[in-house]
C-alpha positions as CSV (number, residue, x, y, z in Angstrom):
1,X,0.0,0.0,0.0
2,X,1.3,3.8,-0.6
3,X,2.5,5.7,2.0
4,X,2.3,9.7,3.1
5,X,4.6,11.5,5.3
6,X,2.5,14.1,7.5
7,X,4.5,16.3,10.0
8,X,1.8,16.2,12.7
9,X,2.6,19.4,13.7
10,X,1.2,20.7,10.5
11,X,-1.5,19.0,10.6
12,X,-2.8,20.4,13.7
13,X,-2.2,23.8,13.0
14,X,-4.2,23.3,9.5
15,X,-6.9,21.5,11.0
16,X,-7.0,24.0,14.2
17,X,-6.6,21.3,16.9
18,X,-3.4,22.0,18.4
19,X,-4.9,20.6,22.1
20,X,-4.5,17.4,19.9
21,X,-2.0,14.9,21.3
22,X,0.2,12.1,18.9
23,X,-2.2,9.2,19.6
24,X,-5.6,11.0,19.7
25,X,-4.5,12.3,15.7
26,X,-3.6,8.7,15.0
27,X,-7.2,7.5,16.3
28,X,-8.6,10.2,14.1
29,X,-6.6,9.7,10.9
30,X,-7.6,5.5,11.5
31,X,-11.2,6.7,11.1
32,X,-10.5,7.9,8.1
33,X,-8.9,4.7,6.7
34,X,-5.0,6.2,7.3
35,X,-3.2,3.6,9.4
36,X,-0.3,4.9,11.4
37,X,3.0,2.6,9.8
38,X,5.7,4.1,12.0
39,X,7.8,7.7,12.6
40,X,10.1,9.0,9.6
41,X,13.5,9.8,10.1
42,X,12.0,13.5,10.3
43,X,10.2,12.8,13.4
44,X,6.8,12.4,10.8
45,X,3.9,10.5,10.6
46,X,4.2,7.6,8.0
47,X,0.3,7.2,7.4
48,X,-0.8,4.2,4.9
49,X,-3.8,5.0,2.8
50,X,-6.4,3.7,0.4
51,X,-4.6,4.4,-2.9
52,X,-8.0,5.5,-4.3
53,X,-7.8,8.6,-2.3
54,X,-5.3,10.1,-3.9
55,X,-6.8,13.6,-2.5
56,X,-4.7,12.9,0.5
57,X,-1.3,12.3,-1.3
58,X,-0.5,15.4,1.3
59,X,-0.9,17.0,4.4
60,X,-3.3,19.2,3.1
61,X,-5.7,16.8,1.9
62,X,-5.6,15.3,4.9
63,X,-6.1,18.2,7.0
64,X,-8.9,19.1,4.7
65,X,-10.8,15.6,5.6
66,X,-10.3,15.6,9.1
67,X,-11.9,19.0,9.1
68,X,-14.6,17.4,7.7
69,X,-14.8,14.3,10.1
70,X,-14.6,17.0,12.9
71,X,-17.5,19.0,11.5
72,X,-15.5,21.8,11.3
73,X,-16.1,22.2,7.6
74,X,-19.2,21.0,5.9
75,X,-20.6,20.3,2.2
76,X,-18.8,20.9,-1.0
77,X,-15.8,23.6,-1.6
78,X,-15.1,25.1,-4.8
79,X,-12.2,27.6,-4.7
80,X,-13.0,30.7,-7.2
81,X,-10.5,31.7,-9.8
82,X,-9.3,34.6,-11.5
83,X,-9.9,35.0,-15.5
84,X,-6.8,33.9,-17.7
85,X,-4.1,36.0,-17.9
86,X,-2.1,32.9,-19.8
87,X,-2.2,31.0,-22.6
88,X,-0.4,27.9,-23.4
89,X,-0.8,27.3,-27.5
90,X,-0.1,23.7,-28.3
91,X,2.2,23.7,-31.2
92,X,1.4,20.9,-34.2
93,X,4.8,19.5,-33.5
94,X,3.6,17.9,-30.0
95,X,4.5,14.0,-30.4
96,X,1.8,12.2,-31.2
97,X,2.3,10.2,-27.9
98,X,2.0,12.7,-25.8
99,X,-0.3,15.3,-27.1
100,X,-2.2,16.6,-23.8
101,X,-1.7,19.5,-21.7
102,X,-3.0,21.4,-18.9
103,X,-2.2,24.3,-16.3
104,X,-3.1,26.9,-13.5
105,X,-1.6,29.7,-12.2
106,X,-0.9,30.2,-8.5
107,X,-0.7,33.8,-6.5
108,X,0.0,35.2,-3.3
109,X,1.1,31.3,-2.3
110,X,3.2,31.6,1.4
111,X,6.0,28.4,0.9
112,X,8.0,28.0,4.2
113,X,10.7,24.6,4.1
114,X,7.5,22.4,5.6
115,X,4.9,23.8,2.6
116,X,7.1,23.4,0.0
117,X,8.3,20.0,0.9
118,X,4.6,18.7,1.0
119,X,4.3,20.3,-2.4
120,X,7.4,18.2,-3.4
121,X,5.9,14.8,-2.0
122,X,2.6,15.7,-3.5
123,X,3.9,16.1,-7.0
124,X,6.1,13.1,-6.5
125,X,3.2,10.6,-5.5
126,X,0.9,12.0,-7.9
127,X,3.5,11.2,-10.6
128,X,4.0,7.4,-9.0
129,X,0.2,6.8,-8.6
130,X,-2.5,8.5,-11.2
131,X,0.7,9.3,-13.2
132,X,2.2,6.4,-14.0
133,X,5.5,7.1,-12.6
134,X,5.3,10.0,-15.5
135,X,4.5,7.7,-18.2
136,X,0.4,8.9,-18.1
137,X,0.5,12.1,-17.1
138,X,3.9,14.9,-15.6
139,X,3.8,17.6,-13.6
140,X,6.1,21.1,-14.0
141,X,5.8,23.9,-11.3
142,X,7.8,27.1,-11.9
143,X,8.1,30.5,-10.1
144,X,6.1,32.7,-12.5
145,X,8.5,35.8,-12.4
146,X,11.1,33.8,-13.8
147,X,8.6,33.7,-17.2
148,X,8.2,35.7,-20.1
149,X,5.4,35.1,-22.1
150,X,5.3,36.4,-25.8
151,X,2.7,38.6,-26.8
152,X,-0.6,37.3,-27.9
153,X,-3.2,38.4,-30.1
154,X,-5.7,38.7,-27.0
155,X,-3.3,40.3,-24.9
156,X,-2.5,37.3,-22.7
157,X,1.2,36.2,-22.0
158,X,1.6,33.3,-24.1
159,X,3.7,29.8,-23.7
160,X,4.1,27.4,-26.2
161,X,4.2,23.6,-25.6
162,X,6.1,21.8,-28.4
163,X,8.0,19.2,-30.0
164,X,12.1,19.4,-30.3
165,X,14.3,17.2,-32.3
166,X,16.8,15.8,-29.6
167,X,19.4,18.2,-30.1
168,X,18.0,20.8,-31.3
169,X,18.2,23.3,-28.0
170,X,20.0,23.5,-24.5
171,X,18.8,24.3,-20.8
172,X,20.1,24.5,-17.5
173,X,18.2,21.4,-16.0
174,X,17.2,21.2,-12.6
175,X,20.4,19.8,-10.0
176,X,23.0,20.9,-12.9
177,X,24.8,23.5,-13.7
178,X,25.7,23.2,-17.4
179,X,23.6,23.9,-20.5
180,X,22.4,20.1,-21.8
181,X,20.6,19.3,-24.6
182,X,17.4,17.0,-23.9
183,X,19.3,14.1,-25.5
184,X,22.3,15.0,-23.6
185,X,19.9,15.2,-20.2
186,X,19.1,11.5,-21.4
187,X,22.0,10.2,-21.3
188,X,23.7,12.5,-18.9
189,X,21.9,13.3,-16.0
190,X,20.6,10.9,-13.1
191,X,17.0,12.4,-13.8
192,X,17.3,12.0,-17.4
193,X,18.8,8.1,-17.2
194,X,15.8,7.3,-14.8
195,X,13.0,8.9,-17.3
196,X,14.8,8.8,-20.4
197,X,12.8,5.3,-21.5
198,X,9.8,7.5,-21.7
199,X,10.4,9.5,-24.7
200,X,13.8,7.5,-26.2
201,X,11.5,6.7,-28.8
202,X,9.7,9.5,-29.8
203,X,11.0,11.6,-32.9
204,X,11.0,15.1,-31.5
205,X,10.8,15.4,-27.2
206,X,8.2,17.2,-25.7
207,X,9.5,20.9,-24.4
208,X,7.8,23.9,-23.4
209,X,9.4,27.6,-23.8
210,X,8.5,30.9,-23.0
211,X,9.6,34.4,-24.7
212,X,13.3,33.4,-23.2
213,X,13.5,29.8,-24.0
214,X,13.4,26.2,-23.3
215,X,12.4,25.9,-20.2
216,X,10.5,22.4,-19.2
217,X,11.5,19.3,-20.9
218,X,8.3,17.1,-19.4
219,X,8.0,14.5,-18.8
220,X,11.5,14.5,-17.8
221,X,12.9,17.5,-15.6
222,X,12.2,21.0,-15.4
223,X,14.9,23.8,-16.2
224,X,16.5,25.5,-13.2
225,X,15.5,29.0,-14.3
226,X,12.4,28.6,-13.3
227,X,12.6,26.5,-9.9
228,X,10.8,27.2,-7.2
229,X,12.3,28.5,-3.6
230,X,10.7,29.3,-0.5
231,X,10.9,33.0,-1.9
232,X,8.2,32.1,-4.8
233,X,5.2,34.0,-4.2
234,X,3.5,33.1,-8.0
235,X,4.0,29.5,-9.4
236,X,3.1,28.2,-13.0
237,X,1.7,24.7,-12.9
238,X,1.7,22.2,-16.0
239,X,1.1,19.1,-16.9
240,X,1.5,17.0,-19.6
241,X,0.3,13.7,-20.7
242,X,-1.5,10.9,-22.6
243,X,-4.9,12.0,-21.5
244,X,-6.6,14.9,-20.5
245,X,-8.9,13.7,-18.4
246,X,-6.2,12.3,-16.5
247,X,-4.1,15.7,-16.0
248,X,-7.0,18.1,-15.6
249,X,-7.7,15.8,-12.4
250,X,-4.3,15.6,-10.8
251,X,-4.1,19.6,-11.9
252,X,-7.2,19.9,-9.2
253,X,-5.5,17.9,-6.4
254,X,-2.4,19.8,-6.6
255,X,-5.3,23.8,-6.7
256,X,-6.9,22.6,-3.7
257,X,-3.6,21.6,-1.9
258,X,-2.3,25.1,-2.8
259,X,-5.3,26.6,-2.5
260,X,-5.7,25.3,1.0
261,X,-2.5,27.7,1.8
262,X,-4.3,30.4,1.2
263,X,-3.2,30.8,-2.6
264,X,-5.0,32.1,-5.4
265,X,-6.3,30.3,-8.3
266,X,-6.0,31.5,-11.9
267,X,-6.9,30.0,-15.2
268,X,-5.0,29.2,-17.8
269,X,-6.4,29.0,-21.6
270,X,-5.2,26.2,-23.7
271,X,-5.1,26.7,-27.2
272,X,-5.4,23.2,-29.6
273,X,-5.1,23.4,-33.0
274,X,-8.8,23.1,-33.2
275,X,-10.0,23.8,-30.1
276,X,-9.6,26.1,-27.3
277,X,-9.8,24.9,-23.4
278,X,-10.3,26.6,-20.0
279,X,-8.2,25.2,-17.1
280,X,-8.5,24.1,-14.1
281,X,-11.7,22.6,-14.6
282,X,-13.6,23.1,-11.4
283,X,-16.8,21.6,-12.2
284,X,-18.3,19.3,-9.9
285,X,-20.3,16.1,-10.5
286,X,-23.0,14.6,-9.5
287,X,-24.5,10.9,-8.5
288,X,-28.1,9.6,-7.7
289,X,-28.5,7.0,-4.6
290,X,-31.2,5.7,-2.9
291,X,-32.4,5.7,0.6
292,X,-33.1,2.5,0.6
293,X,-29.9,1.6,-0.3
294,X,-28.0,3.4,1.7
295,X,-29.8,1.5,4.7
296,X,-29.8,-1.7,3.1
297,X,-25.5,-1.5,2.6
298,X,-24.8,-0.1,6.2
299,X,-27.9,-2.3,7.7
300,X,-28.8,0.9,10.4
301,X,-31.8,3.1,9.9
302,X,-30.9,6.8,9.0
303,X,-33.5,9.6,8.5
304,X,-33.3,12.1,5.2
305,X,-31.5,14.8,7.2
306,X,-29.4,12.1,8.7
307,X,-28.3,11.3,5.5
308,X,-27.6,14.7,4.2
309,X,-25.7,15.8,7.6
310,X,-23.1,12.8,6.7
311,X,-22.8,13.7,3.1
312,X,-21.6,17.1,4.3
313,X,-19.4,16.1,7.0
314,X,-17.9,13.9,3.9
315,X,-17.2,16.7,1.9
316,X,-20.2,16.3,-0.3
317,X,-23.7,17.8,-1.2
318,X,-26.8,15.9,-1.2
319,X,-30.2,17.7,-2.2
320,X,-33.8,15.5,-1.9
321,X,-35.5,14.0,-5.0
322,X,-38.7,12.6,-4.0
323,X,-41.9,11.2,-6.1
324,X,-38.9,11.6,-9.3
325,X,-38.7,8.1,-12.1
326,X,-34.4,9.0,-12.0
327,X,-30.9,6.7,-11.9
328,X,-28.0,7.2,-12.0
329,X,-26.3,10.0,-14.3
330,X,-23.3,10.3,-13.0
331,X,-20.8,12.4,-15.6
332,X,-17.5,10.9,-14.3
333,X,-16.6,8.7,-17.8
334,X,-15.7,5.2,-18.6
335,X,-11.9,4.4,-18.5
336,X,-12.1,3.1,-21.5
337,X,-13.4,6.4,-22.8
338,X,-11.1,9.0,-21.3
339,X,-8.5,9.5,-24.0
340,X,-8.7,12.1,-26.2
341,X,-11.5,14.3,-24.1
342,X,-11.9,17.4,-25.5
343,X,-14.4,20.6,-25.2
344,X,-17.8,19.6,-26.7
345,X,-21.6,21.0,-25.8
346,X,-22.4,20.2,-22.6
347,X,-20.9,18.2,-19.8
348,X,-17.2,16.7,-20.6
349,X,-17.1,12.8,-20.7
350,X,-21.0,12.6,-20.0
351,X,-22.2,8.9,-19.4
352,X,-25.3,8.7,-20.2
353,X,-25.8,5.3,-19.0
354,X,-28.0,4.2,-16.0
355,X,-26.4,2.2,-13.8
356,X,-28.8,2.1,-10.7
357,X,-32.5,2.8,-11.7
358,X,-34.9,4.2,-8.9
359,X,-38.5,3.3,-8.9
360,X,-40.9,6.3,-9.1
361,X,-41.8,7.8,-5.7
362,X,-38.8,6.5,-3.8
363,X,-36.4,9.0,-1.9
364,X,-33.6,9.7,-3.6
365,X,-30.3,12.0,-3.2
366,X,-28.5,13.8,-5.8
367,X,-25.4,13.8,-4.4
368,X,-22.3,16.6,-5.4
369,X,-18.6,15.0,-6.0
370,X,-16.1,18.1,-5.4
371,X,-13.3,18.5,-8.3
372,X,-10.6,16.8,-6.0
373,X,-12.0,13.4,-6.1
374,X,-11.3,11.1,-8.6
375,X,-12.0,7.8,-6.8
376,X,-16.1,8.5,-7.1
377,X,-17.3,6.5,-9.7
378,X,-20.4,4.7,-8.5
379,X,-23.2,5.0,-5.6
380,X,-21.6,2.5,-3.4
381,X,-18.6,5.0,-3.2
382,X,-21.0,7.6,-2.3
383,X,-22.7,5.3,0.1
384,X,-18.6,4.2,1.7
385,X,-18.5,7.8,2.5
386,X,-21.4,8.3,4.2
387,X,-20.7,4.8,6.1
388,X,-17.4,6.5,7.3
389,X,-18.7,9.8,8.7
390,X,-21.2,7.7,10.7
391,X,-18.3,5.4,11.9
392,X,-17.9,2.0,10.9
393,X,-16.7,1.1,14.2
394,X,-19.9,2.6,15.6
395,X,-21.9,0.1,13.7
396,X,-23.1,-3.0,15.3
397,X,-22.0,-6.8,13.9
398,X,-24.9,-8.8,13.3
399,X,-25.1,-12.1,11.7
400,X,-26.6,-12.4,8.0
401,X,-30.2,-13.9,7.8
402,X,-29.2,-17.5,6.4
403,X,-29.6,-21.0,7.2
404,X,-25.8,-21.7,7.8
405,X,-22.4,-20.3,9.2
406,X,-19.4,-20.1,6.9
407,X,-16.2,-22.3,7.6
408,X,-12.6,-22.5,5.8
409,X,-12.7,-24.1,2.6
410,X,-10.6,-27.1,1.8
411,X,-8.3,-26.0,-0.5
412,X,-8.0,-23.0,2.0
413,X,-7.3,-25.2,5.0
414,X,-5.2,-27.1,3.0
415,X,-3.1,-23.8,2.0
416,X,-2.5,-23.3,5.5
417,X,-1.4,-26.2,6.9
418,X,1.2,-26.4,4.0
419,X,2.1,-22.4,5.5
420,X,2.3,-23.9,9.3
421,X,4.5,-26.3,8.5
422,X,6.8,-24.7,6.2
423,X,7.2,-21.5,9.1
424,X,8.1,-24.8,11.3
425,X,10.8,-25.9,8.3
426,X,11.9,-22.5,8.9
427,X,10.7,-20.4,6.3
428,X,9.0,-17.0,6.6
429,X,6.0,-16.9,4.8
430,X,5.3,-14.2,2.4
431,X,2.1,-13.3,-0.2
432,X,3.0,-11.7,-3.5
433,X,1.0,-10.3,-6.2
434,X,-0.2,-12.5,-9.0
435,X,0.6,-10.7,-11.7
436,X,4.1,-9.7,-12.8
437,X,5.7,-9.1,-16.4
438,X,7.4,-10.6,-19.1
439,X,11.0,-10.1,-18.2
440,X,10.7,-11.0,-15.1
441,X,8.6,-14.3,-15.1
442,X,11.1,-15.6,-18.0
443,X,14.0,-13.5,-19.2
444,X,15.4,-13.3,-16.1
445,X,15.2,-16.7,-14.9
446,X,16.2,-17.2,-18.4
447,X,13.2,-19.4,-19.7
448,X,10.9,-19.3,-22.5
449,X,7.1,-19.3,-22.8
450,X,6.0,-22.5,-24.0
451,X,9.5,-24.3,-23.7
452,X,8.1,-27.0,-21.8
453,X,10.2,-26.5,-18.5
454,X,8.4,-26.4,-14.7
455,X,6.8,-22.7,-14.8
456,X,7.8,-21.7,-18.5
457,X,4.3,-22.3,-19.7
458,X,2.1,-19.7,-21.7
459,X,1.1,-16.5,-19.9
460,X,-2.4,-15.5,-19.7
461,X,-1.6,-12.1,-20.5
462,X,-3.5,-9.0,-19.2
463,X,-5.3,-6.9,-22.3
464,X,-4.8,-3.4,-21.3
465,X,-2.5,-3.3,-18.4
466,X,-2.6,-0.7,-15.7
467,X,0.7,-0.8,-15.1
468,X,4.4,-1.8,-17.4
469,X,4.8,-4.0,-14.5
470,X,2.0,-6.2,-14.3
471,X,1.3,-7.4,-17.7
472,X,0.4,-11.0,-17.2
473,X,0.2,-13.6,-14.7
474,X,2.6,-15.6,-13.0
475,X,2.9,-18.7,-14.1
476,X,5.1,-19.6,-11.1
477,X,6.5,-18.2,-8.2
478,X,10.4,-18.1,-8.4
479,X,10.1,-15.5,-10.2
480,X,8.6,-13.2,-7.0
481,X,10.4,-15.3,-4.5
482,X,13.9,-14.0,-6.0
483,X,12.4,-10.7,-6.3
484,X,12.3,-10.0,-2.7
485,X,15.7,-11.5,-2.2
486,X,16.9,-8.9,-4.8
487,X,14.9,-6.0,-2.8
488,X,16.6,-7.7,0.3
489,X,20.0,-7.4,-0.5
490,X,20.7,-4.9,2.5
491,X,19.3,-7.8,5.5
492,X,21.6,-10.0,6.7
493,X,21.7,-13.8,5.7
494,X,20.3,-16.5,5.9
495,X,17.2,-15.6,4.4
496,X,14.9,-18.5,3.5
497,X,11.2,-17.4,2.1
498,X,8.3,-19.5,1.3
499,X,5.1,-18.9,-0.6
500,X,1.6,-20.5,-1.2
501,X,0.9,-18.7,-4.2
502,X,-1.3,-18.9,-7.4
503,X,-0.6,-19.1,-10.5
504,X,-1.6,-19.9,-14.3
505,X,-1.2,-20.6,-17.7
506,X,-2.9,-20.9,-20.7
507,X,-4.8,-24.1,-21.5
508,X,-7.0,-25.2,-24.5
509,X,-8.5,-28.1,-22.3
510,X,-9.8,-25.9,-19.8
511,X,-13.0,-24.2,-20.0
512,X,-11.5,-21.0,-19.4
513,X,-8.3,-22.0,-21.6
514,X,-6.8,-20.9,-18.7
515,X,-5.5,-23.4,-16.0
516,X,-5.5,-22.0,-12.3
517,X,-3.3,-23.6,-9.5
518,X,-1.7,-22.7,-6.4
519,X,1.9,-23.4,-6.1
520,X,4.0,-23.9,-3.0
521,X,7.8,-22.1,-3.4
522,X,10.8,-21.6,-1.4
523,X,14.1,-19.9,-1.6
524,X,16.9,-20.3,0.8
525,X,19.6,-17.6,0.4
526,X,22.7,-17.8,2.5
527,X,26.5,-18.4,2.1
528,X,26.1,-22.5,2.5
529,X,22.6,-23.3,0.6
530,X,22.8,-26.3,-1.7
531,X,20.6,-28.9,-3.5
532,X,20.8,-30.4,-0.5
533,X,19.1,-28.0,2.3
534,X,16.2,-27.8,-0.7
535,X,15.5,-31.2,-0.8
536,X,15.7,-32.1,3.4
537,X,12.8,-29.3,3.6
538,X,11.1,-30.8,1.1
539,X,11.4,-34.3,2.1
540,X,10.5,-33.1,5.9
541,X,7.1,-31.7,3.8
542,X,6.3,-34.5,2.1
543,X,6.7,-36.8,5.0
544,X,4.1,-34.4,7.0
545,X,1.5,-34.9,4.5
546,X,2.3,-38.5,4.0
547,X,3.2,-38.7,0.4
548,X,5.9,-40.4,-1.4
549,X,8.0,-38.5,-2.9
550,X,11.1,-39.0,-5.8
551,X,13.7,-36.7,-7.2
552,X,15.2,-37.3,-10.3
553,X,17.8,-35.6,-12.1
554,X,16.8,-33.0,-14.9
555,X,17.6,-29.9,-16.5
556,X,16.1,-27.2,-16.3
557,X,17.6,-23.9,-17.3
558,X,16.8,-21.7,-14.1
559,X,19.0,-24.1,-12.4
560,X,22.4,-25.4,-12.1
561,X,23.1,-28.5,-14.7
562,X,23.6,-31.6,-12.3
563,X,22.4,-29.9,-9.2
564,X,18.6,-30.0,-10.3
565,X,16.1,-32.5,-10.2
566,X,12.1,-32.9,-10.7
567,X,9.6,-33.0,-7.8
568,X,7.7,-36.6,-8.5
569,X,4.6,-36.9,-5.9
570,X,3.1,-40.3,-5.9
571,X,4.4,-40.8,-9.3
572,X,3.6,-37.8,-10.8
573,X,5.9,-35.1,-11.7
574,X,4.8,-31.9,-9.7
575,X,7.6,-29.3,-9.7
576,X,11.5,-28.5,-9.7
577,X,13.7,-28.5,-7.1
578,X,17.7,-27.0,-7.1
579,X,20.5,-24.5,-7.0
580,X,19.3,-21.4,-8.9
581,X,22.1,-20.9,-11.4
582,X,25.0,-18.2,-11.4
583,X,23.7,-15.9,-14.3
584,X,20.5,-15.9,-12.8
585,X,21.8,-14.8,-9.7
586,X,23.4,-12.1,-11.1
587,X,20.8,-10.6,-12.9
588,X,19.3,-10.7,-9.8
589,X,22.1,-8.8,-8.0
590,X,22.2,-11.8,-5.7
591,X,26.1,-12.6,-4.1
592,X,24.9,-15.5,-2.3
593,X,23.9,-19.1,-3.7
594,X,20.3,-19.4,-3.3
595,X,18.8,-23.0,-3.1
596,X,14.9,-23.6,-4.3
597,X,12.0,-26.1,-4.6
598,X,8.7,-25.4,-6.4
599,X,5.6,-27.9,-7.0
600,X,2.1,-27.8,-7.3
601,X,0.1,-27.9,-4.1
602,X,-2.6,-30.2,-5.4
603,X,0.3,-32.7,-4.9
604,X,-0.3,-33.1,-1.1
605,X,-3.9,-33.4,-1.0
């Protein structure tokens, strides 16, 4: 889960509560779904949070919905803004890939160290989360008196966003001192190496200039002209990216964080070849829920002014429809449907679709959704946050109306008996995500899909991935085991990790054409592992679940030749069992031989 770091001293003077102690804040911030993980270095709070809320990526945001919890703030906020003084023109020579932009202007802002530091971690999250880690959507902030804008025909101050062929300019980029070009940045500086697989591609880089020059080069780094101090009173924000829907959103989050320190809001105009935008884009929008079933999901009986009371105290607006035929006409827009929003009649990204009809005559809300929050996108969101600001804890546990209690599945007591005894083997038990990518489920273990060796079968491979990283699933798991021994490098040895993980592959007899299993995989890392400390555990396992169990050689090419054999349970071949061999130890910055077993957990039953 993502972490926050919140100075609680800062948070109580933004919230007002500075009679607040340590613990009574970390009660609070729990009701709000933010678990206290531990102090920072920095004496800070590090808080983990629901990654949906990405509202709270800073102390401001969190500040902002405690108020609310405590009732000291109520209903929806909507900063105003000053008319554009700005203009960013979008040049035809934008790459293709990354065609989007977006901005606001910032006065009268008041940055001390603390401020601008939560301004840092909030740009820096935003690019890791909604973002992408850049890839979706970048964000630039510049001290504005370091900009000259060249005159417009309206009069406004005018920037241009563009595309540059790799060498074709130089800037002073952020932490340097020497004029680079953006190639040179690529290849030169420790930003640039970091980013520089997002735009190595593209024909001409992104860059945005002003009447002086080059002065952002997004998604990369920004220039050092323009970087912002604790002296910086006006700030330019932009953002680019892959989807304006996306970077209109984070541009709110970052407003209402500034915003909350007591800044000014100005809009910028955006000027597409065929199309001119307004930004930031303030609007709010709205969802229809019923009574009854906002009683039937939190099982307690509200009244309609009940109801409304927690809608405020969750930083939204609900308003009475009664004796109305309505549903749900929420405007927030299909995933699917987000790229490429542009300026049409009415209401951006309108979905027309009704996703929760209401019978005529029943009570209803129309319920407002402020510009900060992206995570509202149907009425059971709506309905969370009104179960919050009542209390969760408050609410009473009751059993469901059935004829029957639920137990542990078989397969599921089976799972943990395998865990129990492996923790008494020694192991420490871990649970890894299911889904991974290419390179590391076989390049780096140095198989191939479909090569016919223990966990190198087909990947059932994820259509539209959310992330680079997770592009399929696993189809075994030595590939996550030796991923945490590679993030582990740092804690001491021996280290020896098990896992009762799933996995799959793709399989034309299954209905599915996917085949589904759990696996049960161990490492053990440490200066003496051999074949030999594998196959004792895995004996001592067997011998618990009263199998029989063989090991003869084979090769397989994760694995050392002649120190590798297969798992056979009750005459069926089940898994792999071995030293991990030297290259693949190395790709996996590993300096210690590492020892492993993997086989199907089916095998035990």
């Amino acid at each position: 889960m993502p972490t926050v770091d919140i100075d609680p001293d800062e948070l109580r003077e933004l919230t007002g509560r500075e009679e607040k102690s340590d613990e009574e804040l970390q009660d609070d911030l729990f009701g709000l779904g933010l678990e206290f993980e531990g102090w920072t270095e920095d004496d800070e709070f590090e808080l983990e949070f629901a990654p949906d809320r990405l509202d709270r990526l800073s102390v401001e945001g969190v500040a902002r919905s405690m108020r609310y919890q405590y009732g000291d703030s109520r209903g929806v906020h909507v900063p105003s803004t000053n008319s554009a003084d700005w203009t960013i023109e979008v040049d035809e020579s934008v790459p293709d890939e990354r065609p989007y932009v977006t901005g606001a202007v910032i006065r009268d802002v008041d940055l001390d160290e603390e401020s601008l530091d939560s301004l840092i971690q909030l740009q820096e999250k935003l690019h890791a989360t909604m973002g992408r880690k850049r890839a979706k959507g970048a964000i630039g902030i510049h001290d504005l008196t370091m900009l000259k804008g060249s005159a417009a025909t309206k009069g406004n101050p005018t920037i241009q966003y563009v595309g540059v062929e790799p060498d074709e300019d130089r800037f002073v980029p952020l932490d340097s001192d020497a004029e680079l070009t953006p190639e040179e940045v690529l290849e030169e500086h420790q930003t640039g190496r970091e980013y520089a697989d997002l735009v190595s591609e593209y024909e001409r880089y992104p860059a945005i200039y002003d009447d002086i020059g080059l002065f952002s080069f997004p998604p990369v780094i920004n220039g050092r002209r323009t970087e912002v101090s604790t002296d910086s009173r006006d700030l330019f924000v932009e953002m680019t990216g892959t989807d304006q829907w996306t970077i209109d959103k984070m541009l709110n989050i970052v407003c209402y964080a500034l915003a909350a320190r007591g800044a000014t809001l100005e809009d910028v105009t955006v000027e597409y070849r065929d199309h001119e935008i307004v930004r930031p884009d303030l609007s709010t929008k709205t969802k229809t829920v019923s009574h009854d079933r906002i009683e039937t999901i939190l099982g307690i009986d509200l009244d309609p002014d009940e109801v409304i009371d927690l809608a405020e105290r969750s930083g939204l607006d609900a308003t009475r429809v009664e004796d109305e035929a309505t549903g749900d006409e929420s405007t927030i827009t299909p995933l699917e449907d987000r790229d490429g929003l542009e300026e049409r009649d009415g209401p951006v990204g309108s979905n027309e679709s009704k996703a929760e009809d209401v019978s005529t005559g029943e009570l209803v809300y129309e319920v407002t959704i402020p510009p900060y929050r992206v995570d509202v996108l149907h009425p059971l969101d709506v309905i969370d946050d009104l179960g919050r600001a009542y209390g969760f804890n408050d609410l009473e546990p009751r059993y469901p109306e059935v004829g029957t209690v639920g137990g542990r599945h078989e397969r599921s007591r089976l799972e943990r008996a395998v865990r129990t005894q492996l923790v008494g083997l020694g192991f420490e038990d871990l649970l890894n995500f299911h889904m991974i990518n290419e390179e590391q489920n076989y390049e780096r273990l140095d198989v191939s899909p479909g090569e016919g060796a223990y966990g190198a079968g087909e990947p059932a491979t994820i259509k539209e991935p959310y992330s680079e990283d997770y592009t399929i699933l696993r189809t075994w798991t030595l590939p996550s085991l030796l991923q945490v021994l590679e993030n582990n490098t740092h804690r001491a040895y021996p280290q020896h990790l098990s896992e009762v993980g799933f996995a799959a592959e793709l399989d034309e007899t299954e209905n599915t054409g996917v085949a589904e299993g759990r696996h049960v995989g161990a490492v053990l890392a440490s200066h003496e592992a051999g074949y030999e400390d594998a196959k004792a555990r895995l004996q001592a396992l067997a011998r618990d679940f009263d199998v029989d169990l063989e090991t003869p050689a084979t090769d397989h090419p994760t694995f050392i030749p002649g120190r590798a054999a297969n798992v056979v349970v009750d005459g069926e071949s089940v898994g792999v069992v071995g030293e991990i061999h030297p290259k693949v130890l190395v790709e996996h910055d590993l300096e210690v031989p590492v020892a492993a077993f993997e086989f199907d957990l089916e095998a035990l039953r």
